[in-house]
Each structure stands twice: as C-alpha cells, then as structure tokens.
C-alpha positions in Angstrom: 38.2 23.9 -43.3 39.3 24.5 -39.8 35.4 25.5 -38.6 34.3 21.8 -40.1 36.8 20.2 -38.7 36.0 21.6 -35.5 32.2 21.3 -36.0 32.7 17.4 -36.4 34.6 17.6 -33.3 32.1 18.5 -31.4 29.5 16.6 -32.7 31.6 13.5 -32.6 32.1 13.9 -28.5 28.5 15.3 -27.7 27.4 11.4 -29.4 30.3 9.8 -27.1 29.5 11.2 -24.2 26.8 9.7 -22.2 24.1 10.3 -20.0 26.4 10.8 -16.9 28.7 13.2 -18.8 25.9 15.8 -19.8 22.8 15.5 -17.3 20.8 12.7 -15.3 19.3 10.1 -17.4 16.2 8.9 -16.1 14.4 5.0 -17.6 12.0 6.0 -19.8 12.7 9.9 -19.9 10.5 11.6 -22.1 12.3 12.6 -25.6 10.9 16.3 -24.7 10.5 18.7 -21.5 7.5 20.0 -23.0 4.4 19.0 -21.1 1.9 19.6 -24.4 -0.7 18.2 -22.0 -0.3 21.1 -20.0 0.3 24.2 -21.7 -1.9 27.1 -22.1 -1.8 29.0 -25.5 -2.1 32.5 -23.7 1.3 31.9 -21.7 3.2 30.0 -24.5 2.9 32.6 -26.8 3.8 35.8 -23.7 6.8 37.2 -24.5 7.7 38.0 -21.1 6.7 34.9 -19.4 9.5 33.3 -22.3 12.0 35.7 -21.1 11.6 34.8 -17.4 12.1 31.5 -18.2 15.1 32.0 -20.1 16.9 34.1 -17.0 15.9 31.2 -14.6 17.2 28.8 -17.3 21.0 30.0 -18.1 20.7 31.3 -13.8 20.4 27.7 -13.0 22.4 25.1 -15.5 20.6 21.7 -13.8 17.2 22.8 -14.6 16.9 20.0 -17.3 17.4 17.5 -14.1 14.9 19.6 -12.0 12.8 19.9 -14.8 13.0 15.6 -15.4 12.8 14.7 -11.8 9.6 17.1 -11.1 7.6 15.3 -13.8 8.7 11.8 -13.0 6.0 9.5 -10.6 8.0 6.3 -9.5 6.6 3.1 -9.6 5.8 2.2 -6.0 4.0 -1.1 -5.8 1.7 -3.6 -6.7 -2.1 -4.9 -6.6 -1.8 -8.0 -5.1 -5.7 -9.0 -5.5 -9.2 -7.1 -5.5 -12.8 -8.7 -4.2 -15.4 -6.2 -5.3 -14.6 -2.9 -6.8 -11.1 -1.2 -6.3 -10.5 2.4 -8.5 -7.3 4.2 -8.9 -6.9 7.8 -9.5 -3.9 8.7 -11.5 -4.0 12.6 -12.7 -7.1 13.3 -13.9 -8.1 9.8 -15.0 -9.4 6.7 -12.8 -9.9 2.8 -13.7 -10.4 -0.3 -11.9 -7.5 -2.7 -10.4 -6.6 -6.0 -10.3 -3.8 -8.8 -9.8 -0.6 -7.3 -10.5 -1.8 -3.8 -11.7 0.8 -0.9 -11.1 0.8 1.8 -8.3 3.1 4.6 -8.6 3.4 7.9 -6.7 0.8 10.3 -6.2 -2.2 7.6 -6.5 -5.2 7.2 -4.7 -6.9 4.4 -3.9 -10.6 3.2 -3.2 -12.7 0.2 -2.6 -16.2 0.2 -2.9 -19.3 -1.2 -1.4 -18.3 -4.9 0.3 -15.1 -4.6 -1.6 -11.2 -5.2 -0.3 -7.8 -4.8 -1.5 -4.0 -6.5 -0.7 -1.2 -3.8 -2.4 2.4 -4.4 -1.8 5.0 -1.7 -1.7 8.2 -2.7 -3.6 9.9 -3.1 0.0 7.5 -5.9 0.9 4.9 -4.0 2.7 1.4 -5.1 2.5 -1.8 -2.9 2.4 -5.0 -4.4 2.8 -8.0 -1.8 2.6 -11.7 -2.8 4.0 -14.9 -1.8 2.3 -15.3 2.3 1.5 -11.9 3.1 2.2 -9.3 5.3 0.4 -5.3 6.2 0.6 -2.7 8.5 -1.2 0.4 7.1 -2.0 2.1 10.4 -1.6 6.0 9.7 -2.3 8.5 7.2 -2.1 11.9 8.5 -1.6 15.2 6.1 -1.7 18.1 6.5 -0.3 21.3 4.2 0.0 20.2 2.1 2.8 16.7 2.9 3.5 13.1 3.6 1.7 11.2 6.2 2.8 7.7 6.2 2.0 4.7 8.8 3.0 1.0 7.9 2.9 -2.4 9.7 3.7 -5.0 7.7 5.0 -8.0 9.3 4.1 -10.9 7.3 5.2 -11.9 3.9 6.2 -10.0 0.8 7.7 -6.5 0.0 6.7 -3.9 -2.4 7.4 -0.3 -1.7 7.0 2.3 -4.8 7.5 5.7 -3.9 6.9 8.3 -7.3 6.2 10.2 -8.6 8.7 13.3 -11.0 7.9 11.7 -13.4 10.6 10.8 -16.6 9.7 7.0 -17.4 10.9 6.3 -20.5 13.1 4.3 -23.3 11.2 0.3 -23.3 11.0 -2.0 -25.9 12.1 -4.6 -23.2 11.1 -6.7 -22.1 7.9 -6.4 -18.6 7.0 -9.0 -16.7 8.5 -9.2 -13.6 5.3 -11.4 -16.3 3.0 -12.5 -13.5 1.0 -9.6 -13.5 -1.0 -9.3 -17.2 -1.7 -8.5 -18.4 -4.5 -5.5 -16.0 -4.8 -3.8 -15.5 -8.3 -0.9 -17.3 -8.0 -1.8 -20.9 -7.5 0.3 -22.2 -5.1 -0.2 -19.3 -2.4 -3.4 -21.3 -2.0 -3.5 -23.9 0.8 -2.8 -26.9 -0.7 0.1 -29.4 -0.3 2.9 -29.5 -2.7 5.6 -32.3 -1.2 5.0 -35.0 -3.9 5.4 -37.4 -0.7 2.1 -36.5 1.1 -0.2 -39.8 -0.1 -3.9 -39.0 -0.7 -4.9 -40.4 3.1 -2.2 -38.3 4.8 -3.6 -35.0 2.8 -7.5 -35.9 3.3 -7.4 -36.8 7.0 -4.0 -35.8 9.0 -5.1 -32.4 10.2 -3.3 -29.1 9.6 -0.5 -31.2 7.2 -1.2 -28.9 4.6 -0.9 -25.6 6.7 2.2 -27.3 7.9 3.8 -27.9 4.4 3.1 -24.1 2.6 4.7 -22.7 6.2 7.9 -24.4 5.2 7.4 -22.9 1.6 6.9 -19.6 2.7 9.9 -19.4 5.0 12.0 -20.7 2.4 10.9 -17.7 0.0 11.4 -15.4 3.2 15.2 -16.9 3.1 16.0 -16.6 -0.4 14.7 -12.9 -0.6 16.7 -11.7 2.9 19.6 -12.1 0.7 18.6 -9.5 -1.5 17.2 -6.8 1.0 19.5 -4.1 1.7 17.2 -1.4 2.7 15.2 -0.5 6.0 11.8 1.1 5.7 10.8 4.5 7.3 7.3 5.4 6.8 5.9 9.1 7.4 1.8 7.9 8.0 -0.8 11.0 7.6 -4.5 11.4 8.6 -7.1 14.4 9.5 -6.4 13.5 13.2 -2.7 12.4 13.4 0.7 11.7 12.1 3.2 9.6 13.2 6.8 8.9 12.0 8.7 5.4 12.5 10.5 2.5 11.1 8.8 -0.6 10.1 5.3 -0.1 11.7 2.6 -2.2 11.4 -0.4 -1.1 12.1 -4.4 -1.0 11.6 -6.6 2.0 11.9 -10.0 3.4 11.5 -10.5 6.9 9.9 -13.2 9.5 9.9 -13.2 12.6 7.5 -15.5 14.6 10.4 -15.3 12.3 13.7 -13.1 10.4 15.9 -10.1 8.0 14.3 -8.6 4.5 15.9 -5.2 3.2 16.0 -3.6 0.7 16.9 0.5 -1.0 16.2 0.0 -4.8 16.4 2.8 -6.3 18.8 4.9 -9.2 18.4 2.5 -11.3 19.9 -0.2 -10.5 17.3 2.0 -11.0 14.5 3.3 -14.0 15.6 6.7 -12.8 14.6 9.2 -10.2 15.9 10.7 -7.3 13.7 14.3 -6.2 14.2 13.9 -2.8 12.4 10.8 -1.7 14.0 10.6 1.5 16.2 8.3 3.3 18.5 6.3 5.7 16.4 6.8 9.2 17.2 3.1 10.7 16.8 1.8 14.3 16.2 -1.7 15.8 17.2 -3.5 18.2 15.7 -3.5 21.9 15.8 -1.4 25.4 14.4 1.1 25.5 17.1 1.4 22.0 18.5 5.1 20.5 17.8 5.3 18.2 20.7 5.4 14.4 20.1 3.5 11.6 21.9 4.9 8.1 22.0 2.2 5.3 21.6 3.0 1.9 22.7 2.3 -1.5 20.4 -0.6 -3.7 21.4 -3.2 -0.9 22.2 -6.2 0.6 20.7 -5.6 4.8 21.0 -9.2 6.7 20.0 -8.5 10.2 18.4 -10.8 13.1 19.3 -12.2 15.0 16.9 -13.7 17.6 19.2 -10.7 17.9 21.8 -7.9 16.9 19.6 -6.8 14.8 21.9 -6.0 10.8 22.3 -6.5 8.1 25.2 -6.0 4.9 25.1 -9.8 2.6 24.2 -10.9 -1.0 25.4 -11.6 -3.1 22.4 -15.1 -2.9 21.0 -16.8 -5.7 18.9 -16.6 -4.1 15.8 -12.7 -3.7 16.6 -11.8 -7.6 18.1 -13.8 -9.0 15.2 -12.3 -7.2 12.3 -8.4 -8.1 13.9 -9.9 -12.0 13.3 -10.0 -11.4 10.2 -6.5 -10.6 9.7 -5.2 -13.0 12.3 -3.4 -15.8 9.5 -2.8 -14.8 6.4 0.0 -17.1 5.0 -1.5 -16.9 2.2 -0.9 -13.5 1.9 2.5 -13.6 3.2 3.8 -16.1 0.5 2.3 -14.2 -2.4 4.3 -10.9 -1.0 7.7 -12.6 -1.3 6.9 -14.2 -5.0 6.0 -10.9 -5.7 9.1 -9.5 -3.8 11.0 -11.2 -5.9 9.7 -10.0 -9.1 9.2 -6.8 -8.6 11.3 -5.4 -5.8 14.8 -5.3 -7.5 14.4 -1.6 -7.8 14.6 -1.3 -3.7 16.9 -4.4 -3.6 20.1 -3.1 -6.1 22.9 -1.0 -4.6 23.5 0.6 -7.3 24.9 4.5 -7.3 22.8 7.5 -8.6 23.2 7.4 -12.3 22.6 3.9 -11.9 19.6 3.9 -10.3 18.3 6.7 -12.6 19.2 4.7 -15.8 18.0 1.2 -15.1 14.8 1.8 -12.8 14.2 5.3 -13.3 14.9 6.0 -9.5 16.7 9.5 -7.5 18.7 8.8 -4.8 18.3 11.0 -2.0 20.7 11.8 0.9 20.2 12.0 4.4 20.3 15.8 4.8 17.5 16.0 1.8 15.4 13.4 3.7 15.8 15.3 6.9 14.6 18.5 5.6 11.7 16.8 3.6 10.0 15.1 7.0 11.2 19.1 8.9 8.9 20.4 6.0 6.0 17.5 6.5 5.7 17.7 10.2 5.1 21.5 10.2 3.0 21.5 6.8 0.8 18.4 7.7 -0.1 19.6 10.8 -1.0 23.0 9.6 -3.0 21.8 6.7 -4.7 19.0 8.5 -5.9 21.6 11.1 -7.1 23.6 8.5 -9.6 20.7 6.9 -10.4 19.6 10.6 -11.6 23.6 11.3 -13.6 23.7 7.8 -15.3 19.8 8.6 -16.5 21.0 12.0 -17.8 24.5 11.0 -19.7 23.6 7.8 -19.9 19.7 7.3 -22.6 19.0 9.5 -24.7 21.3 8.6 -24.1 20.8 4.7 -25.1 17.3 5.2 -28.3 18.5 7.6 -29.2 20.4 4.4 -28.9 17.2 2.1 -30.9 14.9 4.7 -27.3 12.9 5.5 -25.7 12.0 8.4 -21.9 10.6 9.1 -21.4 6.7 9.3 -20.1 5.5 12.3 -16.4 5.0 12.0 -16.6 1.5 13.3 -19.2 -0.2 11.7 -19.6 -4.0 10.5 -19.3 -3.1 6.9 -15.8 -3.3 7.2 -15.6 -7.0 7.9 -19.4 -8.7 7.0 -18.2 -10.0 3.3 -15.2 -11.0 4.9 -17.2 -12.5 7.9 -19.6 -14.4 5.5 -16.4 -16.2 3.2 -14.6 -17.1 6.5 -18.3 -19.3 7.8 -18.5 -20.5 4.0 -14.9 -22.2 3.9 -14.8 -22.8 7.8 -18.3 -25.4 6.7 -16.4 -26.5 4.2 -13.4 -27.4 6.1 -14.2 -31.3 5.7 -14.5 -31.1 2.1 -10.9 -31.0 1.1 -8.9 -29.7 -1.6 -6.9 -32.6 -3.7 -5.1 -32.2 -6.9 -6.4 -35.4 -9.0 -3.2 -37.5 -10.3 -5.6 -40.5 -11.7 -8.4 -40.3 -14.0 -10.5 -42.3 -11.2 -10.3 -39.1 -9.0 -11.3 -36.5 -11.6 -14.4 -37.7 -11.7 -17.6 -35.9 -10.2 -19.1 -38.7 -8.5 -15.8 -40.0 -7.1 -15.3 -36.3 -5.5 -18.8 -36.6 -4.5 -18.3 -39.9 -2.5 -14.9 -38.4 -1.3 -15.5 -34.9 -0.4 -13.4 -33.3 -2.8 -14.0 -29.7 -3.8 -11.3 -28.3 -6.2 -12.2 -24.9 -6.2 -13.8 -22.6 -3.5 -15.6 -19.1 -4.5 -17.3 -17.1 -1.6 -20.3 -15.7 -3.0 -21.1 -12.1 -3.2 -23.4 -9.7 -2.0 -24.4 -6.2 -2.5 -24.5 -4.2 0.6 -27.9 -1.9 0.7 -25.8 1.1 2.6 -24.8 3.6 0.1 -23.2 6.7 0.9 -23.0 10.2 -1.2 -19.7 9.4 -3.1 -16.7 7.0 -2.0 -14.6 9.4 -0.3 -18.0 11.1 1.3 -18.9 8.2 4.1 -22.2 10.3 5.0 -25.4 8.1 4.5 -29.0 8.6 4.3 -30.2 9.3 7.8 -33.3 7.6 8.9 
C-alpha cells in the first residue's frame, strides 16, 4: 500500500510541475530527442558508442537542454518581396521565396539571373540582394537588451539597412527602386490615402502624394519605437573582411576569387541619422593578423585579393549608378514597419528566459556568452577565410582555364540594368497618374484614357543572356 501511495505521489507532482521546474521548454519542442532523420543503423545499434553516451549523459544532467537548444534554428526574418527568381537553402532542401516567406537561422539565400530580393530581420533590418548574389544567415543570438546577428556575404551586391527610430523628412520624390512596384501590401504603394485630397489636387499638385505616405510612414515609425527595446549588433563576414558594429548600414560588392567593395552610407545618404550606430571595427585577412582597422561612413574601401590589403576607391559608374537605385525607397521603409509590427514581437518582449523559450521558442544569452562567441568568430573567421582565399588563388583560375571560364567582374551592370529599365518605365509614366476610382464615371477605360489614369504599373521582364556555371560560381564563358 505504502509503495502505491508513494508511486501516485510522484506521478501526481511530475504532471504539476512545469516546464520551468524540470528542464527548458522550447515553442514547438519536438515530442523526442531522437533525430530519426539522422541516425545511422551501424552506430545505433554499437554497444559502446550507447555506453559513451550514457557516461556523458548522467556526467552532465542539462544535456536534454543542450540537446534541445543544438537542434533548434530560430526564426530570423522575413521575405519582404522577390522580382525574378529567389531560392532558399534550408538543410538539404531548397525552394523558391516570396512575400512573407520565413527565414530562419542557418539559411542561404540566392537570386538569380535579373532577379532581386527585400528580407527583413525581425529587428527591422532590411536586406535587399541584386542579381546573382547569395548570403548565410548564420545566427541570431538575443540577449536582454540587444540582438546580435552574424551574416556571410558570399557573393554579389548587398544592401544592409539597419532601423533607426528617426523619423524621415517628407518626399517630393518617386521611389527610385521601380522594380519592386507594386509591393504586396497595398498601401506601401505611392498613392494618397487622406480622404480630403480631391481628384484635381491628387492628379496635378506635384509630390502631394509622396508628401502624404511620408506622414504615414512616420507615424508607423512612432507607434513601433514604443515597442523596441533592443539595439542591434551585427558580426558581417566575407572572403576578404569582417567587421563588427552596431547598427551599420552598408552596401558591398563581393568576389569569391577577386577584389570586394564597401562602403557604410552616412547620414547624409540616408537622409536620416541613427543614434545606435557605431564605427565598424574591421578585420583583414590572413593566419596571424588580429589588428583592427577603422573605416569611416561615406566612402568606397576596395579589398585586395592579391595583397590583402584595403584603400580607399573613387566612385566608378557601375558604383554611383547602382546607389540611385537605392536612393528613396519609402516604399520600402513603410512595408518594414507593417511588417515590424507583425512579426517582430519576438525581439520586441522583455520577457525572462523560460519566457522567451516557451512563447517564441527563443535562448537568452548573456553578455559573457556573447563575448566569448564574437572571441571565437574573430579568430576562426579569419583563419578559415584565409584558408578559402589560399585554395581560390592556387587552383581556381586554373580550374576555370580548364573549363574555358573566366571570373565576372565584381562590378558589372547586371546588378542594377532590370532595375535601371523599371525606374525609365515608371519615370515615362510619371504623368499618367495613379487614382483610386470612387464613381462609376472614372472606372471606365475611355475616361482613364482621356484622363491619364493608369491603375496598375508592372515593369516588364527580361532574360539576361549572361549565364554563369552555377549561382554561387559567378565565372562566365570567356570570349
């Protein structure tokens, strides 16, 4: 009687205690530890490798929590909008994305031939990604009052724009990246929503409707301040550099065998200032090489591959045309805090570490864990990145020699010519405004016709005729 008693006991207080009492309880934990996926019948049924496991297990009573955390990949962002062909590569499967598809930690990116991409990071950082380029969204790390997030930029031309609590100035001004228009969400489109604008004011008072979505957009920016309790750090990766900073935004051209731009856009180039920003602290390549350089905002720095060194470059066509293209983007910027608020709670609650754990499936590091993470990426980066740079100048010129191919410049026009071509299309178009029809009268074809009405605007699309080996190769045929 007494061992029932005492058997009901303890089942009765293993059911009432909860996640807290007995080990971390992640969202959407798996019922079992057992990756089937993974397993290999040879070492599931060793004897010895069983026993091993066994001493590690009863050596170390959190290995459940170890064991949880290791397999968990945290949902990191979203697809704002794709124009072409944009694959993601989760484990060992890939698939195309679009609007409001999911990004989560160790996922790589690519855009294909005259394609582009807008991603934002759950903090309200925005990622746009040119034609043939590709990231790694390595990690994303949370802490109590900052985000930490480390990327690879593998190859190509990327954008990074990290939020600032600023409010931006109004806009008399289309946006000049067309390629993109119309976005998803209706009303990030420039069009006028004050129900007090007549139909003469909208058609022919020029830059009114600019005007009215900055207003919008800043009140969105307001709303969402509120909720942000976090600063950003960002640990940024590529074959030729690293840097380390707070808030950065930045746009840079990669090479996987030849020289790599950067450049951080000032306050002046963002039209806005950013209280949390700091100067990047930047590392070069090679074994021994632990010093830091500091780059300043507002200037192009040119990577060598051959030296491993960096200087600072004089803006290049390809380089001052591509920025245009990135110049306004309100559009952009008011579709990052809609989605800010729909998706950035995670970053935005305060919650503590079984909190965080339970509702968004989050681990809340400290400062001493961060520390030693970005001690262990400084020193391993550089080491590994030295490594591929050695391999890429020993044998990938000569592999491609063998396969009749050649490396692509890294600044080339295929970045921006799609994006050049929508930008002409809606700048002739500029006349032919956009109107919301309230009376019958005005929905008609011939009365659009007679007023210059267009209601929707599609740049066209075209299929670029240079093709490289794969994505992530950017060698072409050499002629």
């Amino acid at each position: 009687m007494m061992l029932r008693i005492l058997l009901i006991l303890t089942i009765t207080l293993s059911t009432l205690a909860g996640p807290s009492d007995l080990e971390t309880k992640f969202k959407d934990d798996r019922k079992s530890l057992i990756r089937w996926d993974q397993i290999k019948a040879k070492k599931w049924l060793d004897f010895d490798e069983w026993k091993e496991e066994l001493r590690f297990k009863e050596s170390y009573p959190l290995w459940r929590d170890l064991e949880k955390i290791s397999g968990i990949d945290e949902e990191i962002g979203r697809v704002i909008k794709c124009v072409g062909e944009c694959t993601l590569f989760r484990a060992l499967g890939n698939n195309q994305v679009g609007y409001r598809s999911l990004i989560k930690e160790n996922d790589d990116i690519e855009t294909g031939v005259d394609s582009y991409l807008w991603l934002m990071l759950f903090d309200g950082t925005l990622i746009r990604m040119a034609p043939e380029s590709s990231i790694s969204l390595k990690e994303m790390n949370v802490l109590k009052k900052e985000v930490f997030f480390n990327i690879r930029m593998n190859v190509g031309n990327i954008l990074l724009i990290s939020r600032s609590k600023e409010k931006l100035a109004d806009l008399e001004q289309r946006d000049t990246d067309a390629v993109f228009f119309p976005l998803p969400i209706n009303k990030t489109n420039p069009v006028v929503f004050d129900k007090n604008v007549s139909m003469n004011e909208y058609l022919f008072k020029d830059g009114l409707r600019y005007k009215s979505r900055a207003r919008f957009i800043n009140e969105a920016i307001e709303k969402n301040n509120k909720s942000v309790v976090r600063k950003s750090r960002f640990f940024i990766q590529s074959p030729l550099y690293s840097f380390e900073a707070y808030a950065p935004s930045f746009e840079t051209y990669v090479s996987i065998g030849g020289d790599s731009y950067l450049k951080f856009r000032d306050e002046e180039q963002l039209g806005y200032k950013n209280e949390f920003a700091t100067t990047p602290k930047v590392n070069l390549r090679g074994y021994e090489n632990d010093s830091f350089e500091d780059l300043e905002y507002g200037s192009w720095y040119k990577f060598s591959f051959i030296n491993r060194n960096m200087f600072v470059t004089k803006d290049t066509e390809v380089l001052s045309q591509n920025e245009l293209f990135t110049k306004r983007i309100y559009g952009i910027y008011y579709t990052r805090e809609i989605f800010l608020e729909r998706y950035g709670k995670p970053l935005f609650a305060e919650g503590n570490e079984v909190q965080l754990a339970r509702n968004f499936g989050l681990r809340l590091w400290s400062k001493e864990e961060l520390k030693k993470r970005l001690d262990f990426l400084w020193t391993n980066v550089r080491e590994v990145e030295t490594t591929n740079l050695a391999i890429a100048d020993r044998y990938r010129k000569s592999v491609l020699s063998r396969a009749n191919r050649r490396d692509k410049e890294v600044l080339r026009k295929d970045f921006y010519t799609k994006a050049q071509e929508s930008y002409y299309k809606v700048g002739a178009m500029e006349n032919a405004r956009s109107y919301f029809p309230k009376l019958n009268s005005e929905k008609q074809e011939l009365w659009k016709k007679l007023n210059g009405i267009y209601t929707e605007i599609y740049p066209g699309l075209r299929k670029s005729t240079s093709q490289g080996t794969t994505l992530l190769d950017e060698s072409s045929d050499s002629n």
